[in-house]
N, CA, C and O atoms as a Maestro MAE file, in Angstrom:
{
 s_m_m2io_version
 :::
 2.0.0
}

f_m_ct {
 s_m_title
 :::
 protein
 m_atom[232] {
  # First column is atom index #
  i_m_mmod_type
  r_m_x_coord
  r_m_y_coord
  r_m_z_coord
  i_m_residue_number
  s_m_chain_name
  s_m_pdb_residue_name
  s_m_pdb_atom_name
  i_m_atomic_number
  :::
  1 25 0.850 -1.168 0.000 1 A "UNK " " N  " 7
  2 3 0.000 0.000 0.000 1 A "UNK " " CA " 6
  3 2 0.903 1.240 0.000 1 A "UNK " " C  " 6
  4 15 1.927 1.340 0.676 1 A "UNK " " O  " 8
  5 25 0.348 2.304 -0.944 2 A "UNK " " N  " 7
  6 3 1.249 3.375 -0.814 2 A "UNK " " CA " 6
  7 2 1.087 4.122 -0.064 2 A "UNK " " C  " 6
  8 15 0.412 3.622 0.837 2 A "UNK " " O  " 8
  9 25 1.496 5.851 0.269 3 A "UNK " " N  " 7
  10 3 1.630 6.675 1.089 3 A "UNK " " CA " 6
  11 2 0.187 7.367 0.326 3 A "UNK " " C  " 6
  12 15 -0.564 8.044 1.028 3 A "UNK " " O  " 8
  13 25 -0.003 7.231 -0.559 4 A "UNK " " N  " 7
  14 3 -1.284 8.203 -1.037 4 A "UNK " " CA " 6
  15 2 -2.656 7.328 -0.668 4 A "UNK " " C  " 6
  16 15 -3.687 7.964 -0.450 4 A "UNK " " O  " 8
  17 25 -2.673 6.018 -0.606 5 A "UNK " " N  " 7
  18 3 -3.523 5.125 -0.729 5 A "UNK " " CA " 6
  19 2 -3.505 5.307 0.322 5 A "UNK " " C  " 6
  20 15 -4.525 5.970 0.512 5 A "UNK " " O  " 8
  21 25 -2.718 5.094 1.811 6 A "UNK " " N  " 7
  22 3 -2.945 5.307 3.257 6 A "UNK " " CA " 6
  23 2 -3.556 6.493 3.765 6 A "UNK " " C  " 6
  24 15 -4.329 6.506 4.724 6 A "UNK " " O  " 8
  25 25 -3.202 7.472 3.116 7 A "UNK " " N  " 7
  26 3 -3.886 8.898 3.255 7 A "UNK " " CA " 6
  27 2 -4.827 9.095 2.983 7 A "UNK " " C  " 6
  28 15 -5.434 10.054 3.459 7 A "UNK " " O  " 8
  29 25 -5.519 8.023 1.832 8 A "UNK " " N  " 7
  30 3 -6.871 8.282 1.421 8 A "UNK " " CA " 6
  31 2 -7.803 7.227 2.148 8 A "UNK " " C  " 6
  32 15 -9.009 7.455 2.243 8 A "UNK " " O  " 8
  33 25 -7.311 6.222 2.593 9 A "UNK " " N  " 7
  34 3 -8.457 5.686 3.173 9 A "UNK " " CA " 6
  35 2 -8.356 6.407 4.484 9 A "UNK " " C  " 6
  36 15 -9.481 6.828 4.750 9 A "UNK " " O  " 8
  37 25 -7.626 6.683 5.276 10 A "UNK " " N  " 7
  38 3 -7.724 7.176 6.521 10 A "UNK " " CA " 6
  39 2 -8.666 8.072 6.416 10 A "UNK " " C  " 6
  40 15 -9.648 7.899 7.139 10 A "UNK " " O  " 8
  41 25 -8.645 9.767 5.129 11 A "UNK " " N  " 7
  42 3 -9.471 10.821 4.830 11 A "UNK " " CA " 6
  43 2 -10.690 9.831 4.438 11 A "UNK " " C  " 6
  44 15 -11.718 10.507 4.487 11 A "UNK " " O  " 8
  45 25 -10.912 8.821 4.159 12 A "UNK " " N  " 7
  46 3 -12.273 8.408 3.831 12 A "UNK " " CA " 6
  47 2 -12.773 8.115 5.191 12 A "UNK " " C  " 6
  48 15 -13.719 8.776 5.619 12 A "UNK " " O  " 8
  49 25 -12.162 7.072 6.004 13 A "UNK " " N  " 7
  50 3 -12.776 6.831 7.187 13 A "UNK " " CA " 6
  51 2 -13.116 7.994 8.370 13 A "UNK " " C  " 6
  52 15 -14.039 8.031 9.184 13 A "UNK " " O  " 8
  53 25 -12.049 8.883 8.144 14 A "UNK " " N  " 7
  54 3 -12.360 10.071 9.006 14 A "UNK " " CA " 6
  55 2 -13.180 10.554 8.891 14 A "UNK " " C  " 6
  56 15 -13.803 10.893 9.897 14 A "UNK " " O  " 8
  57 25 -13.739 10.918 7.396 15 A "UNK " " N  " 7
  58 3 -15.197 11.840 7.211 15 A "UNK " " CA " 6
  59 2 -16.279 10.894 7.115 15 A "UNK " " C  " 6
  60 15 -17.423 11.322 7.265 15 A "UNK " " O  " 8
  61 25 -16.039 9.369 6.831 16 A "UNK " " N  " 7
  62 3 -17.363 8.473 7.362 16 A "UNK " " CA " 6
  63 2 -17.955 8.482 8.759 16 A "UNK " " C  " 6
  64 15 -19.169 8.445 8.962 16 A "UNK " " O  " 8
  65 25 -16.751 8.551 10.002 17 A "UNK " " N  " 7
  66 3 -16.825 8.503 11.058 17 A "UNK " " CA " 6
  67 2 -17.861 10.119 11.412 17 A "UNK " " C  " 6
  68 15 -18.861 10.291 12.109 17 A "UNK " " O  " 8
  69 25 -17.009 11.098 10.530 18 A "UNK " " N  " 7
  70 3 -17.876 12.363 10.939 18 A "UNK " " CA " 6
  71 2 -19.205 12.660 10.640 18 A "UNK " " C  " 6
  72 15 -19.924 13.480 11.211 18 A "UNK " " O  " 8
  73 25 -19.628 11.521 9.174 19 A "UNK " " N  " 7
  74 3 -20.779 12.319 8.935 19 A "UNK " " CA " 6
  75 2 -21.833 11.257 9.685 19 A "UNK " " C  " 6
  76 15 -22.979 11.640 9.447 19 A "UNK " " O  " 8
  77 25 -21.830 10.376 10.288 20 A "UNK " " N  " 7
  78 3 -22.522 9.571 11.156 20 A "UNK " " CA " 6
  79 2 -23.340 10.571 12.298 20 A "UNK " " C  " 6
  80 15 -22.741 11.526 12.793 20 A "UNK " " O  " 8
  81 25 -24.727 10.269 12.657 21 A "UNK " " N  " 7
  82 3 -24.906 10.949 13.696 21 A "UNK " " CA " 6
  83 2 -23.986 10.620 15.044 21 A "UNK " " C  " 6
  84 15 -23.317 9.597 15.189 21 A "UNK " " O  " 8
  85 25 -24.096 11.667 15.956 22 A "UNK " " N  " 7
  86 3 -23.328 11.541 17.061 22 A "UNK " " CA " 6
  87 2 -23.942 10.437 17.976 22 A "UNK " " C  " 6
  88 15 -23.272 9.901 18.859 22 A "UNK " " O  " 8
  89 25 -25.329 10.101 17.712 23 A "UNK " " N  " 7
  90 3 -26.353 9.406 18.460 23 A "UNK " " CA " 6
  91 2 -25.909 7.853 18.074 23 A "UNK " " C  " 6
  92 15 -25.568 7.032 18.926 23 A "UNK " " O  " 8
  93 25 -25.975 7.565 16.526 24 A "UNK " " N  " 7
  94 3 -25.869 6.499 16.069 24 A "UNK " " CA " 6
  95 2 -24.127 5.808 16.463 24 A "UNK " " C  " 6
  96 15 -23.872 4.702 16.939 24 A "UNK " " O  " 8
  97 25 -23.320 6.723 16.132 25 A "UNK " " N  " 7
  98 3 -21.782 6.118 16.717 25 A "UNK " " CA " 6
  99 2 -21.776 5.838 18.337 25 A "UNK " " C  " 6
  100 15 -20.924 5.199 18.955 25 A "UNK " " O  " 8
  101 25 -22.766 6.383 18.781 26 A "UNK " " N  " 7
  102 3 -22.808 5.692 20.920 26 A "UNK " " CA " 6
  103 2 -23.385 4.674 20.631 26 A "UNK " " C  " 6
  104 15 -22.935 3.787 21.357 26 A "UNK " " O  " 8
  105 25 -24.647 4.031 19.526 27 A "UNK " " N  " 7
  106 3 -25.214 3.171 19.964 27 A "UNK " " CA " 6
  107 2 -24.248 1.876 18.842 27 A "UNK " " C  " 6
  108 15 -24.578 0.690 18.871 27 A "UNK " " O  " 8
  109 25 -23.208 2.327 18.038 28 A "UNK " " N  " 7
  110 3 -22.564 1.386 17.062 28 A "UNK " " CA " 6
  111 2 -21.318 0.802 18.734 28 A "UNK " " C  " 6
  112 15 -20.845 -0.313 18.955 28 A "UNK " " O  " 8
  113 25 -21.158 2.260 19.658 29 A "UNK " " N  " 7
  114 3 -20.114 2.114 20.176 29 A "UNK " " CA " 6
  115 2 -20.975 0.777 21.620 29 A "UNK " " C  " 6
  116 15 -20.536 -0.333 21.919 29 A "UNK " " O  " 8
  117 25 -21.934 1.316 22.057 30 A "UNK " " N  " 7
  118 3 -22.280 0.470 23.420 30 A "UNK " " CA " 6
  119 2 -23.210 -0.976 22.584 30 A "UNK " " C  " 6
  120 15 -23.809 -1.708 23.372 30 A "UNK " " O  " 8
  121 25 -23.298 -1.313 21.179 31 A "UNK " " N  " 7
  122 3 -23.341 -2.293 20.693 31 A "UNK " " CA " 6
  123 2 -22.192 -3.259 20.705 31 A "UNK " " C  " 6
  124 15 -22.423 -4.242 21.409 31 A "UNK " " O  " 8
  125 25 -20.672 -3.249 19.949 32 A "UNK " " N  " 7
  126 3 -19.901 -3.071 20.060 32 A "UNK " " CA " 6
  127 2 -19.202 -3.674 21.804 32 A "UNK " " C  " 6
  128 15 -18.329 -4.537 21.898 32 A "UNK " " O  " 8
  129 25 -19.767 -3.059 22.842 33 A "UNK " " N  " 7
  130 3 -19.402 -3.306 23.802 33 A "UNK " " CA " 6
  131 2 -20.068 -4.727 24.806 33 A "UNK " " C  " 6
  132 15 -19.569 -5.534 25.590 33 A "UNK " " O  " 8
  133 25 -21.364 -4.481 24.288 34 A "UNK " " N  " 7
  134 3 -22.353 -5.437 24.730 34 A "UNK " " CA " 6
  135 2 -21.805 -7.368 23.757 34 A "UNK " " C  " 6
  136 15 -21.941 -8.542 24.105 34 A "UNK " " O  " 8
  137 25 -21.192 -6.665 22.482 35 A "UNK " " N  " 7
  138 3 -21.189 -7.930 21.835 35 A "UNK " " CA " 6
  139 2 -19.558 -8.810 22.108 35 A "UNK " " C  " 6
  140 15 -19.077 -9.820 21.597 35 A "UNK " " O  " 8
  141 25 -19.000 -7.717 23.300 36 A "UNK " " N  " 7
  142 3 -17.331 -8.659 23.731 36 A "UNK " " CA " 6
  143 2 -18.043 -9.425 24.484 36 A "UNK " " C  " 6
  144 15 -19.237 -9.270 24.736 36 A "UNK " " O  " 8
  145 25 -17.085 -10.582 25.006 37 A "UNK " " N  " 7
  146 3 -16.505 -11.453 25.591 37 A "UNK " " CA " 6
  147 2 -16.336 -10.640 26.847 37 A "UNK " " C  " 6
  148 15 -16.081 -9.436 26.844 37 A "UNK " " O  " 8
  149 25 -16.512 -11.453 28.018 38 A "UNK " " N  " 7
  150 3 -16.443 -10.953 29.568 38 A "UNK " " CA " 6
  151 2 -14.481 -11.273 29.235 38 A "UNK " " C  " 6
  152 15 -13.957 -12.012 28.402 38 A "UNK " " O  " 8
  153 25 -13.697 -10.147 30.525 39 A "UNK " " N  " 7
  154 3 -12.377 -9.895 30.582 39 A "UNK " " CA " 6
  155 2 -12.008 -11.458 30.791 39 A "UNK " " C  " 6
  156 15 -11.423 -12.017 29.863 39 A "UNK " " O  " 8
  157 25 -12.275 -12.096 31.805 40 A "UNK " " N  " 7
  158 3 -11.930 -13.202 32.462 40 A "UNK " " CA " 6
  159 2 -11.589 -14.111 31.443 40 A "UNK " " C  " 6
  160 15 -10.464 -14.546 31.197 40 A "UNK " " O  " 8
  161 25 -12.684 -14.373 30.850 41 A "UNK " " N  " 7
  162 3 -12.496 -16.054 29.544 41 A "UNK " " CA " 6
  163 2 -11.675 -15.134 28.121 41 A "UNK " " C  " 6
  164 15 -10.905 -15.607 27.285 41 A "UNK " " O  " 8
  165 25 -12.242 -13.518 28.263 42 A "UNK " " N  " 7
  166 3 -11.057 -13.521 26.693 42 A "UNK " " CA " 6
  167 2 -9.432 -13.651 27.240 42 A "UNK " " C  " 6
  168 15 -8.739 -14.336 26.487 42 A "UNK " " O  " 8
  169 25 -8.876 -13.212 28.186 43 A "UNK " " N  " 7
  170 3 -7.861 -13.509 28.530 43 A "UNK " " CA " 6
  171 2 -7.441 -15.082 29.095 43 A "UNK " " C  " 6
  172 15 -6.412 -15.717 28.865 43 A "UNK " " O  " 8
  173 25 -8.264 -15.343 29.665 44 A "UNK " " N  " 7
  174 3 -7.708 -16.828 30.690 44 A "UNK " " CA " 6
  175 2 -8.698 -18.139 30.312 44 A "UNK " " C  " 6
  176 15 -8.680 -19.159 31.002 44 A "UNK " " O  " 8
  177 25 -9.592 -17.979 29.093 45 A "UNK " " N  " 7
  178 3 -10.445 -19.347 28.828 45 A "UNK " " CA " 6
  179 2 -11.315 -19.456 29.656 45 A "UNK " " C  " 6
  180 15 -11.846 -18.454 30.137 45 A "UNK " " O  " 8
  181 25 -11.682 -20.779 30.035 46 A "UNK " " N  " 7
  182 3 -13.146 -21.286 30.791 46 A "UNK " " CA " 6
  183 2 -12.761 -21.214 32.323 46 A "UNK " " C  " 6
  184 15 -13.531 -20.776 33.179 46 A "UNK " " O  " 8
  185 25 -11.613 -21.644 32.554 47 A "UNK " " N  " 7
  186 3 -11.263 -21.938 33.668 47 A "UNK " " CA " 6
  187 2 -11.634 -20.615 34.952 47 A "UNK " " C  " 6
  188 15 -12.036 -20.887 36.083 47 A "UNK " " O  " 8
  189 25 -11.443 -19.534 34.559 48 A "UNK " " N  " 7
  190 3 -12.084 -18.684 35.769 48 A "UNK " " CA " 6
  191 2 -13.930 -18.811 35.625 48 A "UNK " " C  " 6
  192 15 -14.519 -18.831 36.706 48 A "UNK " " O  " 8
  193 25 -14.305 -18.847 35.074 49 A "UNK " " N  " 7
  194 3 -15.687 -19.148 34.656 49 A "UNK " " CA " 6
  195 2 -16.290 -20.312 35.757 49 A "UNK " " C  " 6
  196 15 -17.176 -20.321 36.612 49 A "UNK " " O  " 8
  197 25 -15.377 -21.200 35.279 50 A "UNK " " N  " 7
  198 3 -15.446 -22.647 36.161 50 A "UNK " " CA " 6
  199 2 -15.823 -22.138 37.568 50 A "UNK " " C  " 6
  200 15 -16.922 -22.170 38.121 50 A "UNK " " O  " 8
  201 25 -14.690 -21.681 37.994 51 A "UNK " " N  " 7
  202 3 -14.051 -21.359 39.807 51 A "UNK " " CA " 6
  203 2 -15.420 -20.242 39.782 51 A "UNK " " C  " 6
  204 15 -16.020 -20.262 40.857 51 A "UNK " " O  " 8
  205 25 -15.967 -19.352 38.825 52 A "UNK " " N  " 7
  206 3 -16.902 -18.528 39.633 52 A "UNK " " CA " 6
  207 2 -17.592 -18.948 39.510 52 A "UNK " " C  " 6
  208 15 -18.329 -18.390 40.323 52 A "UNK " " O  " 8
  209 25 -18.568 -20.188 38.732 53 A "UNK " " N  " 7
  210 3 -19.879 -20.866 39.145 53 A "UNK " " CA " 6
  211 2 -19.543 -21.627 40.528 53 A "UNK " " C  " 6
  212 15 -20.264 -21.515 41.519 53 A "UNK " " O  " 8
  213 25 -18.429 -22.375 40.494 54 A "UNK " " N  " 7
  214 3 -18.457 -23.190 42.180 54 A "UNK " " CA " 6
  215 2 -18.534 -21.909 43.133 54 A "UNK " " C  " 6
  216 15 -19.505 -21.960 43.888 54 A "UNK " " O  " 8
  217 25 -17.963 -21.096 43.231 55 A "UNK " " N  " 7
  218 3 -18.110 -20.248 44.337 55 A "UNK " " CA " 6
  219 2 -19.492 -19.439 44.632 55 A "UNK " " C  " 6
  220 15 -19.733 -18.690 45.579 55 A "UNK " " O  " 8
  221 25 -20.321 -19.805 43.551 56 A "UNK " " N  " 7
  222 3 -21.766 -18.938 43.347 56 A "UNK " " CA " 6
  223 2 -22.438 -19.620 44.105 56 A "UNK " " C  " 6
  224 15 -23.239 -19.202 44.942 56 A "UNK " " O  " 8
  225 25 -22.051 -21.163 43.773 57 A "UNK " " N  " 7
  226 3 -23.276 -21.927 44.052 57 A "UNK " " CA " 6
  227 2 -23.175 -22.419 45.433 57 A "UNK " " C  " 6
  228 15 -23.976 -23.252 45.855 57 A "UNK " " O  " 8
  229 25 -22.076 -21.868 46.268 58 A "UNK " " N  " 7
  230 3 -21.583 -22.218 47.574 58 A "UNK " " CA " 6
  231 2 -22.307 -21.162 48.576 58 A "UNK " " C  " 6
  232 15 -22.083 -21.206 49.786 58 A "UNK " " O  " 8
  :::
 }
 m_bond[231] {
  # First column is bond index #
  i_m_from
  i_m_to
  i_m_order
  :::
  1 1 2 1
  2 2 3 1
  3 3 4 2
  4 3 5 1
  5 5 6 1
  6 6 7 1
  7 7 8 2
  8 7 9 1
  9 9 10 1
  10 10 11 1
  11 11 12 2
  12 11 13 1
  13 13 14 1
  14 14 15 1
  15 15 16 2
  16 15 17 1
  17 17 18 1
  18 18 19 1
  19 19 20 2
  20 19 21 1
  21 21 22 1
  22 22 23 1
  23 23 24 2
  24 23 25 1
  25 25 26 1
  26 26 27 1
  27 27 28 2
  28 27 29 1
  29 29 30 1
  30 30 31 1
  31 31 32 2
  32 31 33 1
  33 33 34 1
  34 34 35 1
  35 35 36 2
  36 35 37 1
  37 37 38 1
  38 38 39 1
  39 39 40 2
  40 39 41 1
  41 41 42 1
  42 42 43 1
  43 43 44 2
  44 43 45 1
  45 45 46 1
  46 46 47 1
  47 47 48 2
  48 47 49 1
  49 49 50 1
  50 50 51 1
  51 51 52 2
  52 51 53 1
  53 53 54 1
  54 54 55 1
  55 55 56 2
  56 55 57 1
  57 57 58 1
  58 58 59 1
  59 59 60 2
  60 59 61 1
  61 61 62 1
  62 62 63 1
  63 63 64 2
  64 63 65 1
  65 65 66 1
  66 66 67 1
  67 67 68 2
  68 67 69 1
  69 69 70 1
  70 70 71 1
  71 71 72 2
  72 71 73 1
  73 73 74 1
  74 74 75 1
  75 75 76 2
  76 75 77 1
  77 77 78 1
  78 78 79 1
  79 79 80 2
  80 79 81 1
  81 81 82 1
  82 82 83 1
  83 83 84 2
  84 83 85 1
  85 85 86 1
  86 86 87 1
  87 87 88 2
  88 87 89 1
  89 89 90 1
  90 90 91 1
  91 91 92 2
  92 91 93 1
  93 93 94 1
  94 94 95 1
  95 95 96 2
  96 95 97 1
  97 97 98 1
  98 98 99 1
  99 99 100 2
  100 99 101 1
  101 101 102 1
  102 102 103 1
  103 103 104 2
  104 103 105 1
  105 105 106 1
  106 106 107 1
  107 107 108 2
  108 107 109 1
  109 109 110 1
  110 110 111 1
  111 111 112 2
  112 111 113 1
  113 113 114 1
  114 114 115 1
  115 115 116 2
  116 115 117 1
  117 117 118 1
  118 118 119 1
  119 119 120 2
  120 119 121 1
  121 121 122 1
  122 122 123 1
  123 123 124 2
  124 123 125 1
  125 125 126 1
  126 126 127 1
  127 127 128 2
  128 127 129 1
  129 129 130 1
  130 130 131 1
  131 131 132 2
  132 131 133 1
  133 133 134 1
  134 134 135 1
  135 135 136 2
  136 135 137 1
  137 137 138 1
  138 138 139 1
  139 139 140 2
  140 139 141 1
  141 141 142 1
  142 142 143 1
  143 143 144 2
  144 143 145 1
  145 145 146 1
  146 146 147 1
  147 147 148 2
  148 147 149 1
  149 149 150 1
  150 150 151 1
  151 151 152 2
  152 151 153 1
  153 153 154 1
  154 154 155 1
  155 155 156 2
  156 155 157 1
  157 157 158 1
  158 158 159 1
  159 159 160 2
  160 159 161 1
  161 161 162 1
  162 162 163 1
  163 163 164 2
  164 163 165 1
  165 165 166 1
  166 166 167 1
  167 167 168 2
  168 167 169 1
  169 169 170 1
  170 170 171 1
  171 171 172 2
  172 171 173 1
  173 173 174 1
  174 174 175 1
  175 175 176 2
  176 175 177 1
  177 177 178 1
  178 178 179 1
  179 179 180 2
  180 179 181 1
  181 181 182 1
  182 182 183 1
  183 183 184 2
  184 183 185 1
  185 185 186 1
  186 186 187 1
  187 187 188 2
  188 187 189 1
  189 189 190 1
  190 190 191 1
  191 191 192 2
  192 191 193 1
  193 193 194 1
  194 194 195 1
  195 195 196 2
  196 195 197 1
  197 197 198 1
  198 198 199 1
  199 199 200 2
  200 199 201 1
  201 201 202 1
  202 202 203 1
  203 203 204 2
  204 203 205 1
  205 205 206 1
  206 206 207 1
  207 207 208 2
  208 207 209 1
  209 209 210 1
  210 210 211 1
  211 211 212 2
  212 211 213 1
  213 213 214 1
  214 214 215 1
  215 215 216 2
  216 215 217 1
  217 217 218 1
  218 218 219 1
  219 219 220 2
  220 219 221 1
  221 221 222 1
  222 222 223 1
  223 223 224 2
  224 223 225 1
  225 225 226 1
  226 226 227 1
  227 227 228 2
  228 227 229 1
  229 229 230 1
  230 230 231 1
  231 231 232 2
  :::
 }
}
């Protein structure tokens, strides 16, 4: 990719990002947030998952 081609998609995405309502990019952004993975299993797998159902159910 060249230096003009990098410049232009960036100027494309920048003014896509701008002409979006301000309303619609919170709800692309707390969509987005709702659709990760809890911290625990994206970093460490099932295994903390595991240990916090036994301790729930205690």
């Amino acid at each position: 990719m060249s230096t003009n081609d990098y410049i232009k998609y960036i100027t494309q995405t920048f003014v896509k990002h701008f002409d979006t309502p301000k309303t619609a990019r919170k709800e692309i952004r707390m969509q987005r947030k709702l659709e990760k993975t809890p911290f625990l299993s994206r970093w460490f797998g099932v295994i903390p998952f595991a240990i916090l159902m036994i301790f729930k159910r205690k």
